[in-house]
Structures are given as structure tokens and as C-alpha cells.
C-alpha positions in Angstrom: 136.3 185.3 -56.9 134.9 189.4 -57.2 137.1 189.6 -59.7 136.2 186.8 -61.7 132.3 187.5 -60.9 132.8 190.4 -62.6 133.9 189.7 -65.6 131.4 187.3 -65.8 129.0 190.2 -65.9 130.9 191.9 -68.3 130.4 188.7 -70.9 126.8 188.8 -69.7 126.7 192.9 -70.9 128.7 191.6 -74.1 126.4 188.6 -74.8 123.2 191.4 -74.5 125.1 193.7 -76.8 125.6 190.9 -79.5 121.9 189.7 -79.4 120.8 193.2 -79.7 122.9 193.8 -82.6 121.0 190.6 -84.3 118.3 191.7 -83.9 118.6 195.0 -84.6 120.0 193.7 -88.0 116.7 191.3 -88.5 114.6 194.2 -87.8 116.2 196.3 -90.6 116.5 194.0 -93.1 113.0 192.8 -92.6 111.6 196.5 -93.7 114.2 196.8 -96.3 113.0 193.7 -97.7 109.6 195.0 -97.9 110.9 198.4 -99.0 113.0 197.7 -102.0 110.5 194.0 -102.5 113.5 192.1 -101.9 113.3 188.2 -102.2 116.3 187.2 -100.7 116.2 189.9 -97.9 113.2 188.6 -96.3 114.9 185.0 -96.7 117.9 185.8 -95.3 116.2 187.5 -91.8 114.0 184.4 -91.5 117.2 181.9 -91.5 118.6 184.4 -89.0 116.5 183.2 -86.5 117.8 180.0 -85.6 121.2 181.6 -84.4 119.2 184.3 -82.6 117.3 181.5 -80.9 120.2 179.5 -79.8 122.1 182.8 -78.5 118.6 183.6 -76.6 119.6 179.4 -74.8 122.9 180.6 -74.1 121.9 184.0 -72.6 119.8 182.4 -70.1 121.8 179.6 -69.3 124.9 181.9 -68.3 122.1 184.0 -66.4 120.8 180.8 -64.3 124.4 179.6 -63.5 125.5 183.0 -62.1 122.6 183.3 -59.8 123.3 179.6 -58.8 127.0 180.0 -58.3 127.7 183.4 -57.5 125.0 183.8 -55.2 124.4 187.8 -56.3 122.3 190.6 -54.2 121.3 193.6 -54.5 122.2 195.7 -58.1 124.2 192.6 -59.4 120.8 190.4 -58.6 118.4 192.8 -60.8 121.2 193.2 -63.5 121.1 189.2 -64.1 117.5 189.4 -63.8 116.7 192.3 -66.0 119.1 190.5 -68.6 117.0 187.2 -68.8 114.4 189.2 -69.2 115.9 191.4 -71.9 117.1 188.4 -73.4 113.4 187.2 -73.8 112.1 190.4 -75.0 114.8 190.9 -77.7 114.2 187.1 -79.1 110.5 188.2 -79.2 111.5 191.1 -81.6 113.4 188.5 -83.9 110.2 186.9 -83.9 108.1 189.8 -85.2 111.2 190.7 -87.5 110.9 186.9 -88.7 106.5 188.1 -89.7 107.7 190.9 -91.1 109.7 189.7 -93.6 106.8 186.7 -93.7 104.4 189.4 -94.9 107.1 190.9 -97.1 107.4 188.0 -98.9 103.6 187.9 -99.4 103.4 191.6 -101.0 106.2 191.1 -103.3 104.4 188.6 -105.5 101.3 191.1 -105.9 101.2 194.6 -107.5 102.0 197.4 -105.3 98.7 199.1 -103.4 100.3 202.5 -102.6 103.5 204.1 -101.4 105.4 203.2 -98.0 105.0 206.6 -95.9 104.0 205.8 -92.2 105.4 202.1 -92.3 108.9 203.2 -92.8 108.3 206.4 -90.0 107.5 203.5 -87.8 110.0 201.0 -88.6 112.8 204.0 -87.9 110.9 205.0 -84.2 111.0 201.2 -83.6 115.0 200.9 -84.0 115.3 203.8 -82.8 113.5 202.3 -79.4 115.2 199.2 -79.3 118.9 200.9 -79.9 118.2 203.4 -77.4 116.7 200.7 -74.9 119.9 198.8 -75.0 122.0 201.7 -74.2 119.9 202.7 -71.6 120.8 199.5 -70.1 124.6 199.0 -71.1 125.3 202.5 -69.8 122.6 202.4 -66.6 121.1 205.5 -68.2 117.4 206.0 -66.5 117.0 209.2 -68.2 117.2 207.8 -71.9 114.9 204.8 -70.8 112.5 207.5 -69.9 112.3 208.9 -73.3 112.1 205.1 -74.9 109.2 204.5 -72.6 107.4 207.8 -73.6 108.2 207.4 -77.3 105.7 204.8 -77.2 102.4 206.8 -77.8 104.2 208.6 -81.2 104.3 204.5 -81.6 100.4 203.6 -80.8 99.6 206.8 -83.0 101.7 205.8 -86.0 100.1 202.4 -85.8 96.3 203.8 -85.6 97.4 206.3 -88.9 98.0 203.0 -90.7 95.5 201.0 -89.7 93.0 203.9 -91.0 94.2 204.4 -94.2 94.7 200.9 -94.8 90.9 200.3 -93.7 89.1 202.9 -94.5 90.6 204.3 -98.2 91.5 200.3 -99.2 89.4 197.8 -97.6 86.0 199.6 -97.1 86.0 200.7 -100.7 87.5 197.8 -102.4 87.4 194.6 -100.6 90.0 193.0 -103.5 92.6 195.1 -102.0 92.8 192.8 -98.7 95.4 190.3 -99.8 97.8 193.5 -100.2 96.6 195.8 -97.5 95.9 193.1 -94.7 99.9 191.8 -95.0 100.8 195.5 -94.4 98.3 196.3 -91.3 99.9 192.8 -90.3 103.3 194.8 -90.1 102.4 198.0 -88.6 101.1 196.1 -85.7 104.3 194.0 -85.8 106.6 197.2 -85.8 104.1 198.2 -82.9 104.9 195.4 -80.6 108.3 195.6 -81.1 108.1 199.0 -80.0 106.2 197.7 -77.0 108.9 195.2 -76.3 111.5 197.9 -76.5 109.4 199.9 -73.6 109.4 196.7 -71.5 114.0 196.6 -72.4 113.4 200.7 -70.7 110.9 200.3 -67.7 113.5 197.0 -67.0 116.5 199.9 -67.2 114.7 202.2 -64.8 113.6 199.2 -62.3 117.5 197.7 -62.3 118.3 201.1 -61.7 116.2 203.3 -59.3 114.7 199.8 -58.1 111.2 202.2 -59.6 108.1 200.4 -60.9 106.6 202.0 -63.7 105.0 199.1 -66.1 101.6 199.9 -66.3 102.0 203.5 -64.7 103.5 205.9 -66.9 102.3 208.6 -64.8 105.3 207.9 -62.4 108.0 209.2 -65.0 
């Protein structure tokens, strides 16, 4: 039966790697759509969603029937629990990948407002975050979900120097501008809260790990 348990959490592990890698995918393609004003880019992330949705089912099916037939405690307990709750985050970023390429699809059909400088800084923190997240919890590595959950201010302050420009050299000075620059402050704070959703994925690691709380209290790293 341990045996068996056990490589039942393996396929759980697997499962989270495969979702991630989805998503991971949708998150890319969703900038480069935006980048290179690529049609069938942006389409092709938002029909991506459905099998990311129905993996998301799977996930937490497999999740609920270990804890109701395997009865787990202690590490193996948070591990199933951390991975539902993965599970939902990582869905959540499909979601924003899925508005991203949403807006995407919006700018393409208008004349370009400016060049892409900060957007794409932020898009690369945020896979970075997300990758780094799910090895922090593949390989139980506290010390690399640190860093994910302190990455998050360069995050915040790539999202404010965004929203400024966007505002304040755009918007305040030509209000015509807004159905190009709102779509793109739309996606900073997209790539934001994927970022944040990637800090939840690290302060989960350091919980299932050193059984630690530190959502909502940085100040304990």
C-alpha cells in the first residue's frame, strides 16, 4: 500500500509539472502575441484554456481521493494540500494569460502608442517567478521560494513604472490615447497578479516545508 501511495504522489508531482508547463506556455505566448501583434498567437493561448481548465478538474479530483483513501498525515498531508492549492493558483494565471492575450488582440487592430520596455521586463520577472515557484516545490527548496516571494516588490515597482508613464505622458495629455494605453495598463496589472499568484506557489513551498507562515508577513524570511 506505501508503495503504491507513493507513486501516487509522484503522478500528483507529475500532474503539477504538466499544468505548470501550460501555463507557463500561455503566459509566453500571450506577451509574444502582443510583442510581435500576432493574431493567431493570442488565439491560440485563449483556446488553451479549456485543456488547462479540465487538467485544473483532474488535479483536484486525484487530490480529494488521496486524502479520502489514503488517509495521509503529517508532510504527505501539506504536500496534497499545497498541491490543490497550487493547482488553483496556476489555473488563475491561465486566466490572466487568457486577458492578456484578450488585450493583445485589442492593440493589434490600432496604431502602435510607443515601444514595449517595462511590459516585457515584467513579463520575463513573472515567468521567471512562476518557473522558479514550481521548482521550489518539485524539489522542496525553501531557499529559492524565498527569493520568489521577495522578487515580488521588483514586481509592484515595475507595475507602478507602467502605470505612470502610461498615465501621466499618454492619458493626462491626450485622452484619445486611452483605447491603446488602457489595454496595456490592463496587462501590466495582469503580469502583476500573476506574479502575486507565483508568491502564493512559494509562501505554499516554505509552509509544506518548514510548516512556517509567512503570507502576509514577509518580515519572517
Amino acid at each position: 500500500m506505501e508503495r503504491i501511495f507513493d507513486e501516487e504522489l509522484k503522478q500528483l508531482r507529475q500532474n503539477i509539472l504538466t499544468m505548470a508547463s501550460w501555463v507557463e506556455e500561455a503566459i509566453f505566448k500571450s506577451i509574444e502575441a502582443l510583442k510581435q501583434r500576432d493574431k493567431s498567437m493570442a488565439e491560440a493561448v485563449i483556446s488553451s484554456d479549456k485543456k488547462i481548465d479540465e487538467l485544473e478538474n483532474k488535479i483536484d479530483e486525484f487530490c480529494l481521493d488521496l486524502i479520502a483513501l489514503r488517509q495521509p498525515v503529517a508532510q504527505d498531508l501539506r504536500f496534497i494540500t499545497m498541491a490543490m492549492q497550487i493547482n488553483s493558483d496556476l489555473e488563475r494565471m491561465a486566466d490572466l494569460a487568457v486577458d492578456i492575450a484578450q488585450r493583445a488582440q485589442e492593440i493589434i487592430v490600432q496604431p502602435v502608442l510607443k515601444p514595449l520596455i517595462d511590459i516585457p521586463k515584467l513579463a520575463e520577472l513573472a515567468q521567471k517567478m512562476v518557473k522558479n515557484g514550481i521548482d521550489a516545490f518539485v524539489n522542496k527548496d525553501a531557499d529559492l521560494a524565498k527569493r520568489v516571494v521577495l522578487s515580488d516588490r521588483e514586481a509592484d515597482a515595475l507595475r507602478d513604472l507602467v502605470h505612470k508613464e502610461l498615465i501621466y505622458d499618454y492619458l493626462v495629455k491626450d485622452g484619445s490615447t486611452a483605447p491603446r494605453a488602457v489595454p496595456l495598463l490592463l496587462v501590466a496589472r495582469h503580469l502583476e497578479r500573476i506574479c502575486d499568484h507565483a508568491t502564493n506557489i512559494a509562501e505554499d513551498v516554505i509552509y509544506m516545508i518548514e510548516a512556517k507562515v509567512v503570507r502576509h508577513h514577509p518580515e519572517k524570511l
